[in-house]
PARODO-364957 format. One record per residue: residue number from 1; residue in three letters; chain; x, y, z of N, C-alpha, C in turn. Coordinates in steps of 0.05 Angstrom, whole numbers, plus 32768, in hexadecimal, padded with zeros to 4 digits. Layout:
N
{rec NUM,ALA,A,{X,Y,Z},{X,Y,Z},{X,Y,Z}}
...
//
This chain:
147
{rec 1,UNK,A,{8B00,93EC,88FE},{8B1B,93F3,8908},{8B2F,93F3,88F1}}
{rec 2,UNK,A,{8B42,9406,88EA},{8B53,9407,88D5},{8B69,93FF,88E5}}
{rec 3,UNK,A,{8B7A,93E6,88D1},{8B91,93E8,88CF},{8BA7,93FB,88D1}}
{rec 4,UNK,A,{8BC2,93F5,88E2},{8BD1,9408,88DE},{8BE4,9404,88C2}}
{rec 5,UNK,A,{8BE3,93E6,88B3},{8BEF,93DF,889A},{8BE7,93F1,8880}}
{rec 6,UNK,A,{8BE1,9407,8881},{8BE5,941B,8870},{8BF0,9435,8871}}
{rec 7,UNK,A,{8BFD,9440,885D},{8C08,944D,8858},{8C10,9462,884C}}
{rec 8,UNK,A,{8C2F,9475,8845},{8C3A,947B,882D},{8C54,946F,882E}}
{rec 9,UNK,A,{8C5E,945C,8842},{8C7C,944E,883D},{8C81,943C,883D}}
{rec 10,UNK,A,{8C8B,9434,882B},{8C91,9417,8833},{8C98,9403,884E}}
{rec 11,UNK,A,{8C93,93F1,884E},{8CA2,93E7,885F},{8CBE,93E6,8867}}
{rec 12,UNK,A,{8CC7,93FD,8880},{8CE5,93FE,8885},{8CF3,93E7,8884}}
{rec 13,UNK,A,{8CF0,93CA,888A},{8CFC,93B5,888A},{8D04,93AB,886E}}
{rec 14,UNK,A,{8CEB,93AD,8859},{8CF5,93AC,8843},{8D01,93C6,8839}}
{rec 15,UNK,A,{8D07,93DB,883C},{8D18,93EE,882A},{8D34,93E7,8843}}
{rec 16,UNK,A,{8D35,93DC,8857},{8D57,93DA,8862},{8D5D,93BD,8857}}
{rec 17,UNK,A,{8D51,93AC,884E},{8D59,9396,8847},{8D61,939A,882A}}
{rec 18,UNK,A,{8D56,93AB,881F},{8D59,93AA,87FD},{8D7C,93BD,87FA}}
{rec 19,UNK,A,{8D72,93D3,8811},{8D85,93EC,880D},{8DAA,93DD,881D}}
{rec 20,UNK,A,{8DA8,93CE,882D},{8DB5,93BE,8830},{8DC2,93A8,8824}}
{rec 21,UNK,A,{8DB6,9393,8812},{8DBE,9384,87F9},{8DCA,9398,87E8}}
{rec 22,UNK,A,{8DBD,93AE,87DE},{8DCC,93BE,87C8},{8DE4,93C7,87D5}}
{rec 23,UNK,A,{8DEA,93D0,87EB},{8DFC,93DF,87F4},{8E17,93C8,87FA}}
{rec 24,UNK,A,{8E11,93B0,87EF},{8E24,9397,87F3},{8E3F,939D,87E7}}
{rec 25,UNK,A,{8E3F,93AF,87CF},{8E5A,93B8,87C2},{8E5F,93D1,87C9}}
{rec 26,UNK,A,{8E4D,93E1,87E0},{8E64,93FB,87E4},{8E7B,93F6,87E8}}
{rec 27,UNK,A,{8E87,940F,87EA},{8EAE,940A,87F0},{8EA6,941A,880E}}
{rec 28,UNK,A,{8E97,9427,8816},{8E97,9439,8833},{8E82,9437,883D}}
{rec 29,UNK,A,{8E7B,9439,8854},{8E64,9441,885D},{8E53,945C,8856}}
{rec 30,UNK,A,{8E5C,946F,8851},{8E53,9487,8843},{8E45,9480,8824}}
{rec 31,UNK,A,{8E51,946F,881C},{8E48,9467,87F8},{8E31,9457,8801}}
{rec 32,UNK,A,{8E30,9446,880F},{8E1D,9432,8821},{8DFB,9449,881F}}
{rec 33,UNK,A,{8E09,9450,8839},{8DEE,9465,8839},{8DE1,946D,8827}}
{rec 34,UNK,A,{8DF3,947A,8815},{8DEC,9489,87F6},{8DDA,9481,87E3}}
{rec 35,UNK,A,{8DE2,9461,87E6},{8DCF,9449,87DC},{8DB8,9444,87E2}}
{rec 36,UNK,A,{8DBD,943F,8805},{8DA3,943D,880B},{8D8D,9453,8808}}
{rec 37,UNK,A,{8D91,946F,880B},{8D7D,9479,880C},{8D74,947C,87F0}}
{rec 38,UNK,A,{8D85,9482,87D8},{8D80,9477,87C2},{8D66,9468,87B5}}
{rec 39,UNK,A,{8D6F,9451,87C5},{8D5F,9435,87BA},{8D49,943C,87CA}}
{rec 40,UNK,A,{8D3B,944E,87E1},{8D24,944E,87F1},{8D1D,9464,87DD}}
{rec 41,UNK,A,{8D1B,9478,87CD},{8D14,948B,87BA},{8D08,9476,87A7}}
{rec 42,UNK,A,{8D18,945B,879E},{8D16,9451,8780},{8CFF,9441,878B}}
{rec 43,UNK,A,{8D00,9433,87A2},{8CEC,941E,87B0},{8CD3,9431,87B1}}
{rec 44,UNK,A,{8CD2,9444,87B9},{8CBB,9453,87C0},{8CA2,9454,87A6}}
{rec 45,UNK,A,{8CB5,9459,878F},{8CAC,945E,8779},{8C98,9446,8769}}
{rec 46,UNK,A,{8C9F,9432,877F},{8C96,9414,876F},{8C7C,9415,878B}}
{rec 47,UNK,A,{8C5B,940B,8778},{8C4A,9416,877C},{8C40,93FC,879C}}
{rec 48,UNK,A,{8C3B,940D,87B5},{8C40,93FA,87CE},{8C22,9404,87E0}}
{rec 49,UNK,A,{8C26,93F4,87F7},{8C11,93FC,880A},{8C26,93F5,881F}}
{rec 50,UNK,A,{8C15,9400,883D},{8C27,93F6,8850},{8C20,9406,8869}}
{rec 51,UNK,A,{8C2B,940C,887F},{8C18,941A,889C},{8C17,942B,8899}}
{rec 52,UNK,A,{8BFF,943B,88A7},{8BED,9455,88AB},{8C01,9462,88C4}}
{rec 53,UNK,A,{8C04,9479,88BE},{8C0E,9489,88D2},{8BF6,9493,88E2}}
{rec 54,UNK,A,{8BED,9482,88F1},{8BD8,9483,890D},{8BE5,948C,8928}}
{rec 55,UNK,A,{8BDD,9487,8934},{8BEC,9487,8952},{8BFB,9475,895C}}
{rec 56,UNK,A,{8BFF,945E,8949},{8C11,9457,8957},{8C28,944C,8939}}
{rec 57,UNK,A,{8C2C,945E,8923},{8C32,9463,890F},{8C57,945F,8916}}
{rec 58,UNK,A,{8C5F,946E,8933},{8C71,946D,8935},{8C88,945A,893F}}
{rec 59,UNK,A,{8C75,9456,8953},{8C76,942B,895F},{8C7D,941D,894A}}
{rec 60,UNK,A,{8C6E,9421,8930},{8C66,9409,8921},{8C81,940A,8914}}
{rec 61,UNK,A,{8C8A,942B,890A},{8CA6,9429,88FC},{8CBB,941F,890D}}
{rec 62,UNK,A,{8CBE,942B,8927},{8CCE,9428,8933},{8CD7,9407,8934}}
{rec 63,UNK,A,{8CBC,93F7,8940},{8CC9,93D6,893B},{8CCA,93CE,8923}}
{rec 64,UNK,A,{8CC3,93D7,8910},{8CD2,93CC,88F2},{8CEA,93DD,88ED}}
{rec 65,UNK,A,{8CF3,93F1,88F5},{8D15,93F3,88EC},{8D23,93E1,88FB}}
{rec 66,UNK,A,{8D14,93D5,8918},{8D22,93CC,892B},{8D25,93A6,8921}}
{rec 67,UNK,A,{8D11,93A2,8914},{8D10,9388,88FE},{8D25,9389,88F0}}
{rec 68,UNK,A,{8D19,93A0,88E0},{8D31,939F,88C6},{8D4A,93A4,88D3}}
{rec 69,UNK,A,{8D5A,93B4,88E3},{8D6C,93B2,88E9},{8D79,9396,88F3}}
{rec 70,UNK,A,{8D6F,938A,8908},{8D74,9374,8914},{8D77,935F,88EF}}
{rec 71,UNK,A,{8D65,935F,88ED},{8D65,934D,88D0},{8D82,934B,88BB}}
{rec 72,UNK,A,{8D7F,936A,88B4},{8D99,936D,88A1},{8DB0,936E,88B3}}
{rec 73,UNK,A,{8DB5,9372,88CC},{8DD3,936F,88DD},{8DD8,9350,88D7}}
{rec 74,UNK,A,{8DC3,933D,88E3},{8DC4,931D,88E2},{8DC5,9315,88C4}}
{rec 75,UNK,A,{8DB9,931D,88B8},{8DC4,9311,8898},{8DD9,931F,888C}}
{rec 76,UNK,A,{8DE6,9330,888C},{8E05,9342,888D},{8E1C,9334,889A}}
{rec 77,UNK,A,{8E16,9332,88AF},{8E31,9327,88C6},{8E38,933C,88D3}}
{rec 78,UNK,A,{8E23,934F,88D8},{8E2C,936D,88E2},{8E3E,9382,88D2}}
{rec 79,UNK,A,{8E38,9374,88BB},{8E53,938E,889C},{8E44,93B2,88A9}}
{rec 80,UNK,A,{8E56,93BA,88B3},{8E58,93D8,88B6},{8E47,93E7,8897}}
{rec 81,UNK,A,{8E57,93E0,888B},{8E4C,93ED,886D},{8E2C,93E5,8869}}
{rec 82,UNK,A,{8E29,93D6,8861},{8E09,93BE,885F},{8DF5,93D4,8877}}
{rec 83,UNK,A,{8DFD,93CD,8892},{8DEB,93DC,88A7},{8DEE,9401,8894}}
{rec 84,UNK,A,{8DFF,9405,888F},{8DF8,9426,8887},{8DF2,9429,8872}}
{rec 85,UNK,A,{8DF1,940F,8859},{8DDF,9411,8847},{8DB4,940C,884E}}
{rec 86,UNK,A,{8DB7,9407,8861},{8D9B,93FC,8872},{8D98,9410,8876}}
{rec 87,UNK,A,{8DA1,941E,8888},{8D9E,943A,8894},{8D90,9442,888B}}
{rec 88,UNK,A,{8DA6,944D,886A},{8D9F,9466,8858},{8D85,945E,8850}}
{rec 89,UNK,A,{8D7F,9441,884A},{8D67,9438,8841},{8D49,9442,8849}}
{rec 90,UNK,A,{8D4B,9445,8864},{8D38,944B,887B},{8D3A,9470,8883}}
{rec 91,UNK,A,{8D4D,9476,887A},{8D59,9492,887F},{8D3F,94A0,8875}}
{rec 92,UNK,A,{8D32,94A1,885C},{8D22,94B4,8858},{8D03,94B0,8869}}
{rec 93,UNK,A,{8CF9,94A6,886B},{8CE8,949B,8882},{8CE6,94A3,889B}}
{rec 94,UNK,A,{8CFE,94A0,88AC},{8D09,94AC,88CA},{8D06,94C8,88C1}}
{rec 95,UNK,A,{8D0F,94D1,88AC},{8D14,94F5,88A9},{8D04,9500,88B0}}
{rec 96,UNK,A,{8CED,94F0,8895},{8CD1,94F7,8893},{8CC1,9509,88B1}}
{rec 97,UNK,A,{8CBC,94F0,88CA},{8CB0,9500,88D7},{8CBE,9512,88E9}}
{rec 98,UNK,A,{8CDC,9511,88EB},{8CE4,952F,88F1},{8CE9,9549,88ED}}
{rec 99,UNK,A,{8CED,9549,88CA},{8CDF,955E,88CC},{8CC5,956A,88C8}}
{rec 100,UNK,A,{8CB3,9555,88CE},{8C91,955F,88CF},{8C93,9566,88E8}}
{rec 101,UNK,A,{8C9D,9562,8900},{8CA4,9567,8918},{8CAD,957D,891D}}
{rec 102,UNK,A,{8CC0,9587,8908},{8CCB,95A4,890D},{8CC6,95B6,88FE}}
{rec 103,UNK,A,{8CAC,95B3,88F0},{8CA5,95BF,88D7},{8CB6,95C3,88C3}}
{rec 104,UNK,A,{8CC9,95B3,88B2},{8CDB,95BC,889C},{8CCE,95A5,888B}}
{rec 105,UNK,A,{8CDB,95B5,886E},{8CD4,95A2,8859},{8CE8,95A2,884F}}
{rec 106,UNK,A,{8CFB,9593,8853},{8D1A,9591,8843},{8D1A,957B,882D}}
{rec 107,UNK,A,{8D11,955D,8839},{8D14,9545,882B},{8CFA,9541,881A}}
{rec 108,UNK,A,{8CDD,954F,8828},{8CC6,9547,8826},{8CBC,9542,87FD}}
{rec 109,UNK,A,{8CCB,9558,87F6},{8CC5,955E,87DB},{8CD5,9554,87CF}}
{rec 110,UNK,A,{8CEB,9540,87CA},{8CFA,9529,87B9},{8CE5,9518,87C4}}
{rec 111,UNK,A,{8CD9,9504,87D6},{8CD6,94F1,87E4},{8CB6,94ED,87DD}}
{rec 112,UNK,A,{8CAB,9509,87E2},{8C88,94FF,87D5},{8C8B,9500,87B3}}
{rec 113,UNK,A,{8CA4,9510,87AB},{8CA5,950E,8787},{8CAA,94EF,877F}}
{rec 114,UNK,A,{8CB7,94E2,878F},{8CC5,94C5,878C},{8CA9,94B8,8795}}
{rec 115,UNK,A,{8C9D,94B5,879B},{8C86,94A2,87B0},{8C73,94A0,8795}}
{rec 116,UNK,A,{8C6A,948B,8798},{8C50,9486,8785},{8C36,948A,8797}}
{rec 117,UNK,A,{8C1D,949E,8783},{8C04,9495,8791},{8BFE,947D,878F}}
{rec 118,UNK,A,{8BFF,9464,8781},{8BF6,9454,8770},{8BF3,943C,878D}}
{rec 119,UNK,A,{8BE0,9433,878A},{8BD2,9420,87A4},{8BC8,9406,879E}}
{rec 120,UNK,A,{8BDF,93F1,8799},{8BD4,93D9,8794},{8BC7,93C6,87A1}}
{rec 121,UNK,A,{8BB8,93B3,87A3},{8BAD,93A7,87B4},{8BBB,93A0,87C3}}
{rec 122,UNK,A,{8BB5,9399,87E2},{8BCD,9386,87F6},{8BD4,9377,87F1}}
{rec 123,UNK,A,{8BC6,9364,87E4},{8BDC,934D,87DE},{8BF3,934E,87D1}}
{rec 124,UNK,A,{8BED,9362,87BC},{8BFF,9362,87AA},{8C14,9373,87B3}}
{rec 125,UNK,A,{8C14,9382,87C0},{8C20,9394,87D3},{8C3A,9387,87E9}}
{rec 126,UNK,A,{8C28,936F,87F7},{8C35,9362,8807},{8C4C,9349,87FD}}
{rec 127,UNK,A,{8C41,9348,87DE},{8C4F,932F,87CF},{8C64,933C,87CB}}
{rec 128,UNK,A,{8C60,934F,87BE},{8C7B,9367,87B0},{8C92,9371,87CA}}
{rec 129,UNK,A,{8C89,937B,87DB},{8C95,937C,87F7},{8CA4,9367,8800}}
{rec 130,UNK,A,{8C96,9351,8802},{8CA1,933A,880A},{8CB3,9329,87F7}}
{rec 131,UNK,A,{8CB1,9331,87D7},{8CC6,9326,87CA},{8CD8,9339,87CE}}
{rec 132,UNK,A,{8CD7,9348,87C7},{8CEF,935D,87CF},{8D03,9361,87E4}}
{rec 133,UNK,A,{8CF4,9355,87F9},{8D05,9350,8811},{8D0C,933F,8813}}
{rec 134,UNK,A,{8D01,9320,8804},{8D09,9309,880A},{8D2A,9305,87EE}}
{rec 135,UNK,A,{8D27,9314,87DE},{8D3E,9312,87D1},{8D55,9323,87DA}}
{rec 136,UNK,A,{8D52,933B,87E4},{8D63,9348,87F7},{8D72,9339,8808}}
{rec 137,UNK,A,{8D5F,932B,881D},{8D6A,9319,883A},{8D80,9302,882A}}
{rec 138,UNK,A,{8D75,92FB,8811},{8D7F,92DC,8802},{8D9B,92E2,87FC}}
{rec 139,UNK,A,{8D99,92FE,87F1},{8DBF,9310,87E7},{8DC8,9313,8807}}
{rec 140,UNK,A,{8DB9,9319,8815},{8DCC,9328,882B},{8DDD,9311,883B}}
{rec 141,UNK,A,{8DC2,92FF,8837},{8DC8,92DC,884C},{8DEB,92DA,882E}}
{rec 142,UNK,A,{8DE2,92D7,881E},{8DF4,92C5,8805},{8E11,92D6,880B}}
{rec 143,UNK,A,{8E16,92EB,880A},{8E27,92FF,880C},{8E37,92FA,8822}}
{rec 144,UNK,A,{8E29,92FA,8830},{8E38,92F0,884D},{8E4B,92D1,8854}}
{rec 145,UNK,A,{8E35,92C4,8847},{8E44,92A9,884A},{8E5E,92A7,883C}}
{rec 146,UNK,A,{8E63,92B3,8827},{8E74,92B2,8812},{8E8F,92BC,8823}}
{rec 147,UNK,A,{8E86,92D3,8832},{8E9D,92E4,8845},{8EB0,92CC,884D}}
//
């Protein structure tokens, strides 16, 4: 039986948690976004594993934006900006399967140019993921308190 923990994307929870910490100094929500999807191009590029788009490929995204969202609202304080730097974070991902849905290739060709083939073991995969998100949550928690 295969796993659905493979992939070509990262974990959405970690690119709204990362794309969210960076987006801590927008001045708008528009710059926010900008960032986030940004940082999901730069994240992509750093060499990952993560779920199989199977049948239930879409479930699986769906409750991790619904993580990550819930996550970065509660470590934010609900900052307007922060959630639309998350967004943008997750933005290329969501695109992704609509327009495979509608047959267009608008985003497809920045997004697989940005993506690494490169396939590191899970662990190492899961460590890198998981630091990355755990220093994200640490700025977003720290940021907030300071408010």
């Amino acid at each position: 039986m295969r796993t659905p923990l493979r992939s070509r994307a990262m974990v959405a929870t970690t690119h709204m948690l990362a794309a969210g910490a960076l987006a801590l100094k927008a001045r708008s929500p528009g710059h926010a976004l900008a960032i986030g999807v940004l940082s999901h191009l730069l994240l992509d590029a750093v060499p990952h594993r993560d779920y199989r788009w199977n049948s239930l490929g879409g479930l699986v995204l769906g409750a991790d934006i619904a993580g990550g969202a819930l996550a970065v609202g509660r470590l934010s304080g609900g900052s307007p900006v922060v959630l639309a730097g998350a967004f943008g974070g997750v933005l290329p991902d969501v695109v992704r399967p609509v327009e495979r849905a509608l047959h267009l290739k608008l985003t497809s060709g920045l997004h697989d140019t940005m993506h690494t083939a490169s396939r590191p073991p899970a662990w190492c995969s899961l460590a890198l993921q998981g630091l990355t998100a755990a220093g994200a949550a640490l700025a977003l928690r720290r940021a907030s308190s300071v408010d």
